[in-house]
C-alpha positions in Angstrom: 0.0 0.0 0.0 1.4 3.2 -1.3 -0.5 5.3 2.1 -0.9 4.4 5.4 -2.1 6.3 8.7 -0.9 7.5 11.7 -3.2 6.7 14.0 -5.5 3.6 14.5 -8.8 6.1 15.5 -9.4 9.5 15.0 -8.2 11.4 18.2 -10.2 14.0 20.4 -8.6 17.9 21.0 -9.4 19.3 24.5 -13.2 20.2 23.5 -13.8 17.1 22.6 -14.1 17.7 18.5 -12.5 15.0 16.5 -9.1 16.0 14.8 -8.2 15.3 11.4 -7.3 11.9 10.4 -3.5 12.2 9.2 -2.4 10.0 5.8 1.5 9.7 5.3 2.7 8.3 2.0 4.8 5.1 2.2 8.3 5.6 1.1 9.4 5.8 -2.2 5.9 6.6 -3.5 4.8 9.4 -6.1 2.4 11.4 -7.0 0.7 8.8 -9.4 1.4 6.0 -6.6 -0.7 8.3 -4.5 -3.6 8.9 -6.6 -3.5 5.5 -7.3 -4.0 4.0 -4.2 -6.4 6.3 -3.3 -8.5 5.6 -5.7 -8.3 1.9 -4.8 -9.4 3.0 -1.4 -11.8 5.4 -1.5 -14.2 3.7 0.8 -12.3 3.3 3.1 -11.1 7.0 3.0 -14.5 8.1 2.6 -15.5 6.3 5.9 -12.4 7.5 8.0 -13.5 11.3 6.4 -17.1 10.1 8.4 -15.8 9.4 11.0 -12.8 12.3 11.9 -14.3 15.0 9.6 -11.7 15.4 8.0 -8.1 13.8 6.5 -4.4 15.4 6.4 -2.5 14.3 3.9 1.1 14.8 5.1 4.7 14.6 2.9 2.9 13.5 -0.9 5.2 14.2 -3.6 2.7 16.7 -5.1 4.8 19.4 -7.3 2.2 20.8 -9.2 -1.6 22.0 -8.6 -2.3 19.4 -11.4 -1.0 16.6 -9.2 -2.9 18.2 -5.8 -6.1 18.2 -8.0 -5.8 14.2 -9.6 -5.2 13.5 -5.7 -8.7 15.0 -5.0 -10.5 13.7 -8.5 -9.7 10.2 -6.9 -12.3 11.0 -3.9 
């Protein structure tokens, strides 16, 4: 798998309000790696986005705006 999170459940800030859920990249993966794997697991991303409210993608490989915007076409 090309992504992989940081946390097994979405954590709590002193309020109580979920936080996002964070998304690292594995190693050695690229922008099309990225898009491609999410794509493969949208529904599980789409859940976890239930869930926390929201997802952080950390440390992608994304150089351009075209690349940012294939990443959020695969949702």
């Amino acid at each position: 798998m090309v992504m992989h999170h940081t946390e097994a459940a979405p954590s709590h800030d002193a309020e109580g309000c979920a936080e996002p859920f964070p998304i690292r990249p594995a190693a050695g993966s690229d922008a099309q790696a990225a898009v491609a794997t999410a794509t493969a697991h949208r529904d599980a991303l789409s859940a976890q986005l239930m869930v926390s409210g929201a997802l952080l993608f950390r440390d992608f490989e994304l150089r351009t705006m075209e690349e940012f915007g294939r990443l959020v076409d695969a949702f």
